[in-house]
C-alpha positions in Angstrom: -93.1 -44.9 31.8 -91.7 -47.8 33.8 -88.0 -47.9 35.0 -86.0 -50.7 35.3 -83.2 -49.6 37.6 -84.1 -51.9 39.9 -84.0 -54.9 38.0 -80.7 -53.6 36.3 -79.0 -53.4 40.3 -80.2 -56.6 41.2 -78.7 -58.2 37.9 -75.6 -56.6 38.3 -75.0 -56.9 42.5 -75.9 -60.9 41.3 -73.7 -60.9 38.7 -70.8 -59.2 40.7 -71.4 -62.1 43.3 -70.6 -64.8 40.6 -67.9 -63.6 38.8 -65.9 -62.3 41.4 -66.0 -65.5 43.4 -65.1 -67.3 40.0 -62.4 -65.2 39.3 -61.1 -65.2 43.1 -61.1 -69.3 43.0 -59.1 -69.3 39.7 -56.6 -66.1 40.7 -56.4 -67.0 44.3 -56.8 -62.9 44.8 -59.5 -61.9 47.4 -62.7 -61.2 46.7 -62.7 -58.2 48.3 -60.5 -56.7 45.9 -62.1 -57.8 42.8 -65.4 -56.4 44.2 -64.0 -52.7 44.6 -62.6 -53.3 41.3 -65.1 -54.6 39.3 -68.0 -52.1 41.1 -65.9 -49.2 40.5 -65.3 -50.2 36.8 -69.4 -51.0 36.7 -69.6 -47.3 37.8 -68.2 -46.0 35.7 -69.2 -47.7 32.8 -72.9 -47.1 33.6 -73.1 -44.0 35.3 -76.5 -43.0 34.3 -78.6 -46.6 34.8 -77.2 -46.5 38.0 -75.2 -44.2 40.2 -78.0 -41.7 40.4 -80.1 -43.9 42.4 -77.8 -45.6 44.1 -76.5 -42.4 45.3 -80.0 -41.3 46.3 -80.5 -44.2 48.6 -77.0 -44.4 49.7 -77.5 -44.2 53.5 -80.8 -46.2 53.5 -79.3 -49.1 51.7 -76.0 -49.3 53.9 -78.2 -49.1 57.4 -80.6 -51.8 55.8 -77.5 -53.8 55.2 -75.7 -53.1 58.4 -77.9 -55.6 60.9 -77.8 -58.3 58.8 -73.7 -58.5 58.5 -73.6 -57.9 62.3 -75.9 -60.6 62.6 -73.7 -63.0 60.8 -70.8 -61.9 62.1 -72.3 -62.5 66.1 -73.4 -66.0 65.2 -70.0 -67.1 64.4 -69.3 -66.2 68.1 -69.6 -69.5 70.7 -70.2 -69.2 74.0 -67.4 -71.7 75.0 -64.9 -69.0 73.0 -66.5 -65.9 74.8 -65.9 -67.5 78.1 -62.2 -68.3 77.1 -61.1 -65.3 75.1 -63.6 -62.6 77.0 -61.0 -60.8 78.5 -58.9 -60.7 75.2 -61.6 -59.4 73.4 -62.4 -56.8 75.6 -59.6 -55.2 75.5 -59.5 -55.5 72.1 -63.1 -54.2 71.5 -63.3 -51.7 73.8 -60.0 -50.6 76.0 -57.8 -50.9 72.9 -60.2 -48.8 70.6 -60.8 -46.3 73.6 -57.2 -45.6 73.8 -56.3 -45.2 70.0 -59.0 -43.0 69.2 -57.5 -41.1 72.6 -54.2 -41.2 71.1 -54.9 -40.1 67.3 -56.7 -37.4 69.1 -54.3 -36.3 71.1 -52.4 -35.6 67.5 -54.4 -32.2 67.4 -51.9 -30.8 69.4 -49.3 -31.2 66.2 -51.8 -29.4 64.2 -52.1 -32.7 61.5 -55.3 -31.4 60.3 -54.8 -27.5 61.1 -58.9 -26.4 60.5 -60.4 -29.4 62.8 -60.7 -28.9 66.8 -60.1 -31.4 69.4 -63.9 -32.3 68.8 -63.6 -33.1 65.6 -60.2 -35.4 66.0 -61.7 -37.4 68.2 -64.8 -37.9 65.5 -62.5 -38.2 62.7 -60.4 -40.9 64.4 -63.7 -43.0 65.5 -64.8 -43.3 62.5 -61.3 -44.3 61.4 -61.0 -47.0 64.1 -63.9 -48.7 62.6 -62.7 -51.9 61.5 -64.8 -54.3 58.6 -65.2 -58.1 59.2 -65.9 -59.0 55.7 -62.7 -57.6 54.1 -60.7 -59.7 56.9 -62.5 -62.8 56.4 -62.3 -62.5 53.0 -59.2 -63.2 52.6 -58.3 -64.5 56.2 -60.7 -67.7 55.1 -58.8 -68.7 51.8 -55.8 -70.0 54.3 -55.2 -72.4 56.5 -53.4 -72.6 59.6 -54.5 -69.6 61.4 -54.9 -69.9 65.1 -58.2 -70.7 66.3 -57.5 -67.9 69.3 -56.7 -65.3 66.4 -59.9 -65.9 64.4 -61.6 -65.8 67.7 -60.0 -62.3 68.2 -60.5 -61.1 65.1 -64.2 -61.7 65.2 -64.7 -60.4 68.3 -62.5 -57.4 68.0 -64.5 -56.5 64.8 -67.7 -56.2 66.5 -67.2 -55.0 69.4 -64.7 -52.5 67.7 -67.5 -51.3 65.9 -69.5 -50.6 68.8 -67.3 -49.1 70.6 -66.1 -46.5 67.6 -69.9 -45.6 67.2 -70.6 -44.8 70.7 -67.4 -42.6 70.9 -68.4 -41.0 67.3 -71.8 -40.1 68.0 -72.2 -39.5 71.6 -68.9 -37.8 72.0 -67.1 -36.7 68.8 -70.0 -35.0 67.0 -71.3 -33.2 70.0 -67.8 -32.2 70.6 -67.9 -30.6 67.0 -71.5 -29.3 67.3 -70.8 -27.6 70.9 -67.2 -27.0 70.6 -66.3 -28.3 74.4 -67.1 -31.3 76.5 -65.3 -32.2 79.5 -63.8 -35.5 80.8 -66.5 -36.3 82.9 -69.2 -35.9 80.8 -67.3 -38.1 78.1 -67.1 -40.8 80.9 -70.2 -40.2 82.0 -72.2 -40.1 78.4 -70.3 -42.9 77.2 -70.8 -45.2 80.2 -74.6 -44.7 80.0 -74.6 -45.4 76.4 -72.5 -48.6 76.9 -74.7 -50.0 79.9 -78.1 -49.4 78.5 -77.3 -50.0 75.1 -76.2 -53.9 77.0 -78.9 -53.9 79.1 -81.7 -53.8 75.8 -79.5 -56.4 73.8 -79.4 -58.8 77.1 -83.3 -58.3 77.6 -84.1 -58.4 73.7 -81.6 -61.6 73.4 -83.5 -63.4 76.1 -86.5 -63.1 75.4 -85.8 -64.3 71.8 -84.2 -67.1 73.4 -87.2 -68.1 75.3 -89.2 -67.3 71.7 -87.0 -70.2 69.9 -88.1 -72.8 72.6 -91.5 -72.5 70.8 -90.0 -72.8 67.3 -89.7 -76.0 65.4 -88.9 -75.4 61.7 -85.2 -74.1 60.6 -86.7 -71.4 58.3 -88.2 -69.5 61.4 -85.9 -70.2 63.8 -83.5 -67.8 61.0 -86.0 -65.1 60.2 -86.7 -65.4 64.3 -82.5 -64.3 64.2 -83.1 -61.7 61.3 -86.1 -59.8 63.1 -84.1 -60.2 66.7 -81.5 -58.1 64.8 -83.4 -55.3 63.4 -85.9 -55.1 66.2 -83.3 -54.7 68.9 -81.4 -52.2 66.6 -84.2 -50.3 66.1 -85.5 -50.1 69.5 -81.8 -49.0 71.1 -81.8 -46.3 68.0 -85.2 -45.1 69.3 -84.4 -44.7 72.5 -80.5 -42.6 71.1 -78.6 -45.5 72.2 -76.2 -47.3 69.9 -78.4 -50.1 68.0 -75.1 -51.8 66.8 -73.9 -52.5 70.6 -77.6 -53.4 71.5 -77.8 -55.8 68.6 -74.4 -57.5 69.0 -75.2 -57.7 72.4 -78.7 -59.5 71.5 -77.0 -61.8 69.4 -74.6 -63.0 71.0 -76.6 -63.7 74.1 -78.9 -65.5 72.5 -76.5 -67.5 70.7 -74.7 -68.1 74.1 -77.5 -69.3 75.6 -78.5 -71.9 72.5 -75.3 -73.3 72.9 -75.4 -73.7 76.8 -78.9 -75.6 75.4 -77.0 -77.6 73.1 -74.2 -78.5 75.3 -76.2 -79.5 77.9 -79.0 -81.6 75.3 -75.8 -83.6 74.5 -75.5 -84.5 78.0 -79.1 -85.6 78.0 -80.1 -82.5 80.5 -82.2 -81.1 78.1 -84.4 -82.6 75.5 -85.9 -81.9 72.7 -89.8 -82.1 72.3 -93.0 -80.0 71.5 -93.9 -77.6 72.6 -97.7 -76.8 74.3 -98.6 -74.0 76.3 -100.1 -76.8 78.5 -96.9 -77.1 79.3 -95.7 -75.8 83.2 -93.0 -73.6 82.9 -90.0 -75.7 83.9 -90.6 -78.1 81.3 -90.9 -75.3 78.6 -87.5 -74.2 79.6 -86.2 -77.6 80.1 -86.7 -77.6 76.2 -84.1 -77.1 74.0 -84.1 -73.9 72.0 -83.2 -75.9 68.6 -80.8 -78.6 67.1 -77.2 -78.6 66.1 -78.7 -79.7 62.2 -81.1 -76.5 62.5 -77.9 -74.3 64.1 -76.0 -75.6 60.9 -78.9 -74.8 58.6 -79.5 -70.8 60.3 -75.0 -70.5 60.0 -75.3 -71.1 56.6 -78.0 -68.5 55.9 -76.8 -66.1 57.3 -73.5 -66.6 55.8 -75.5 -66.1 52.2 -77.3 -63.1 53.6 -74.5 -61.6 54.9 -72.5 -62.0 52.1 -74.8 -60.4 49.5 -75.4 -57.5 51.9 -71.3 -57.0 52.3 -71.4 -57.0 48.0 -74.3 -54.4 48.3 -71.9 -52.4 50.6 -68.8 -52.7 48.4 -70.7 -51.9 45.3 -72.0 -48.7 47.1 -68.3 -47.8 48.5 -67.8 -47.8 44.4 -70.0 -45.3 44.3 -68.8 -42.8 46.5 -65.1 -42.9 44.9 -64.9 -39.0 43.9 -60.9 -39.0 42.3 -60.6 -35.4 42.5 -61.2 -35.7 46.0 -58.9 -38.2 46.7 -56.1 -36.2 44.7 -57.0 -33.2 46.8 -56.5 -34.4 50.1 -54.0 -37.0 49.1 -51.8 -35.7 51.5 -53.9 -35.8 54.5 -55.4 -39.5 53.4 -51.6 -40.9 53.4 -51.3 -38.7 57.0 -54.6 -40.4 58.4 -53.4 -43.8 57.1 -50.1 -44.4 58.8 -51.3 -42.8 62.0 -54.0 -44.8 62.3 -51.5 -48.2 61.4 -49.3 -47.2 63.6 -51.4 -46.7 66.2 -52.9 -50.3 65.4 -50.0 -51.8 65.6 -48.4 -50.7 68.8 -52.2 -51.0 71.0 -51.7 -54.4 69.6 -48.0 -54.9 70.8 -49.3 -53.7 74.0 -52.1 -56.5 73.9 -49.1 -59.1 73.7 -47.0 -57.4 76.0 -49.8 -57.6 78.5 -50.4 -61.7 77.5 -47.3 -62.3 78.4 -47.7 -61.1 81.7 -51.1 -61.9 82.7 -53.2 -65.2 83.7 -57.0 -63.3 82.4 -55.1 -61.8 79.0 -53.2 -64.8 77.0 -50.2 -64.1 75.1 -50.5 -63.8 71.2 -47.2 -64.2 69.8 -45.6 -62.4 66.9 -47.5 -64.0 64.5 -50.5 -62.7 65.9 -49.7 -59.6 66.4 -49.1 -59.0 63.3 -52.2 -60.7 61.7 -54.2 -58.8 64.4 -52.6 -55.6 63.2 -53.3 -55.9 59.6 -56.8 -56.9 60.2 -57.4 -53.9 61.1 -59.2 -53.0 57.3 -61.9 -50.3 57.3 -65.3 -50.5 55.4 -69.0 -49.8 55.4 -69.3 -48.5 58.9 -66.9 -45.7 58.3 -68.4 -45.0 55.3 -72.0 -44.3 56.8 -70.5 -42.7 59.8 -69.0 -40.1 57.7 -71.7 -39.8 55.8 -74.2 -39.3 58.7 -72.4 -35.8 59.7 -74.0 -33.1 59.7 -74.4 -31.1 56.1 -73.4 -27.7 57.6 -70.4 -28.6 59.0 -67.4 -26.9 56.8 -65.1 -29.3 56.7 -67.4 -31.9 55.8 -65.6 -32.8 52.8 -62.1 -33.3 54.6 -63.9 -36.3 56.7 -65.1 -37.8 53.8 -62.6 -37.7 51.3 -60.2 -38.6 54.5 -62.3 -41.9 55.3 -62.7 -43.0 51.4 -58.9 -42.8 51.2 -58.3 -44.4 54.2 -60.6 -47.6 53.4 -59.7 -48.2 49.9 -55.8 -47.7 51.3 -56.6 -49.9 54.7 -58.3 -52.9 52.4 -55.3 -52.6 49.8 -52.6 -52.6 51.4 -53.9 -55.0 54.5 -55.5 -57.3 52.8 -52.5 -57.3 50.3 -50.0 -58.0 53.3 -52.0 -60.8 54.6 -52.6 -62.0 51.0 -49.1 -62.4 50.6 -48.3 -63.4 53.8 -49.8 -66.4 53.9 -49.9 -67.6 50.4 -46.3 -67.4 50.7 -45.8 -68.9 53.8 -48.3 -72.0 54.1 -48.2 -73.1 58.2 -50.1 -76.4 58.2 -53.7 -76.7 59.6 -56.1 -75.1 61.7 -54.6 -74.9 65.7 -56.8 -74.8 68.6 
């Protein structure tokens, strides 16, 4: 007998797509919201055509999704903005996360959560930290007049946010569950072996693919050329227990970097464009341009589309994990987990402006800043995996993930609605550089 459940989740995912971005054009209300909505609604409508499977494959389906928004996401990063805004985001990404998830551990000694160890706080607060691009951008993208050094931030907070919340998760928090001790120096050391071989993969893996584009001529390869970079170099840094998500921002970004170092300096008339032929010596193959602006545009816009349906693949699965019960259970500790994690947010990043206004390598933010970089702060898909890539014997199991559900679908409401509101109520021109 044949089953169609595939064809029925490829109709409704498509569908969602279309009428939520209808309905957000002619409502002016995120899209992120309608697509929690709408797949939660779907979910319950039609439990039996599809939750079963969906729930079966749940973990497969986010990982398979995961590279390709981090991809997307990367892209959007130009060199000329990393070289700017590097310090910014730095801290952002990885000083700023690295001290929250110290401080909301540091709450154990309150007894918040009285069952969980020092261990597990620090796990529980990683996967917490974990911020989501595609909620923020969203609804960031329906308004003008943001600060181009804010969406610069905020792009580059979210990835490397990411990375740095999974290296702390899974190379400290979890074996701090598992082993119930681990000392400072071993979470130094452990996490700064992670972070610089994790870099040194994503640098090779980017470069070479770099040097692989030079070959390329047609736009359709030059964007599956991205797409396999991603998954290869995610792969590879998961084989070797490194953190694929670092490796493969990394990888991306460098090879993004150096395309438009290549496009900057083709536009000069340094470079050039031509064919390619391993006749060729080797300084005129790299004297080649890796691809064209047009092309560039072309590979954006892709994965733009790709990401897109894999972030309504995520949402529709995040749909499918909403237990009620659950969340009236441990209501409690979800409100608990919510405001300390906000608050936290928002004073690491007062401190970031209270350190721009002070130093030449960190620029100042503002208050307007500050507070759209604090209530970008919305979780998603990578603390949904995370918590559901812990360990089935662990008791408390069902704390984390009732605890992270909660905390997304409260992070994306009431974020996205204070931004929403924000700025559709308080129009401030055009775009700034």
């Amino acid at each position: 007998m044949h089953t169609f459940t595939p064809q029925i989740i490829l109709i409704t995912l498509l569908s969602l797509v279309v009428l939520t971005n209808a309905l957000s054009r002619v409502s002016r209300i995120p899209s992120v919201f309608l697509l929690l909505i709408t797949s939660y609604g779907v979910s319950v409508a039609f439990p039996n055509e599809i939750t079963e499977d969906l729930r079966r494959y749940f973990d497969t389906m986010i990982i398979f999704c995961i590279p390709i928004i981090f991809m997307g996401d990367a892209l959007h990063l130009k060199f000329e903005d990393l070289r700017r805004y590097g310090m910014d985001i730095f801290y952002l990404a990885v000083v700023s996360v690295a001290i929250s998830i110290a401080v909301g551990a540091s709450l154990h000694h309150f007894d918040i959560f009285p069952e969980l160890g020092l261990g597990a706080y620090v796990a529980l607060f990683a996967i917490n930290m974990a911020t989501d691009a595609v909620s923020v951008q969203s609804i960031l993208s329906r308004f003008e007049g943001i600060e181009h050094k804010i969406k610069v931030l905020i792009e580059g907070e979210s990835l490397g946010n990411d990375a740095t919340a999974v290296i702390a998760y899974f190379f400290v928090g979890i074996p701090w569950m598992m082993n119930g001790t681990m000392s400072a120096g071993e979470v130094f050391a452990v996490s700064l072996k992670v972070f610089i071989l994790s870099i040194a993969i994503g640098l090779t893996v980017g470069y070479l693919f770099y040097l692989w584009m030079k070959i390329l001529e047609e736009k359709r390869n030059e964007f599956f050329s991205f797409v396999i970079e991603a998954y290869s170099v995610y792969l590879i840094a998961e084989h070797f227990h490194l953190s694929g998500i670092l490796s493969l921002i990394t990888a991306i970004v460098s090879t993004k970097a150096l395309i438009d170092i290549d496009l900057k300096r083709s536009a000069e008339g340094i470079y050039r464009e031509g064919r390619f032929s391993f006749g060729l010596r080797r300084s005129k193959f790299l004297d080649i341009s890796a691809t064209t602006e047009e092309r560039m545009e072309y590979i954006y816009e892709m994965a733009k589309e790709f990401g897109y349906i894999a972030a309504v693949i995520i949402f529709f699965m995040l749909a499918e994990v909403v237990d009620p019960h659950l969340l009236i259970k441990y209501w409690r500790e979800i409100v608990i987990m919510f405001l300390a994690t906000t608050v936290i947010r928002a004073l690491s990043m007062a401190k970031f402006a209270f350190i721009g206004d002070r130093t030449e390598a960190i620029k100042p933010v503002g208050k307007e800043g500050w507070f759209i970089l604090t209530f970008s702060g919305m979780k998603g898909a990578l603390s949904i995996i995370l918590v559901h890539m812990l360990p089935q014997e662990l008791p408390y199991r069902e704390l984390f993930e009732a605890v992270t559900v909660g905390t997304v679908i409260l992070s994306i409401f009431v974020y996205g609605s204070v931004l929403w509101f924000y700025f559709a109520f308080r129009p401030i021109g055009t775009d700034r550089v």
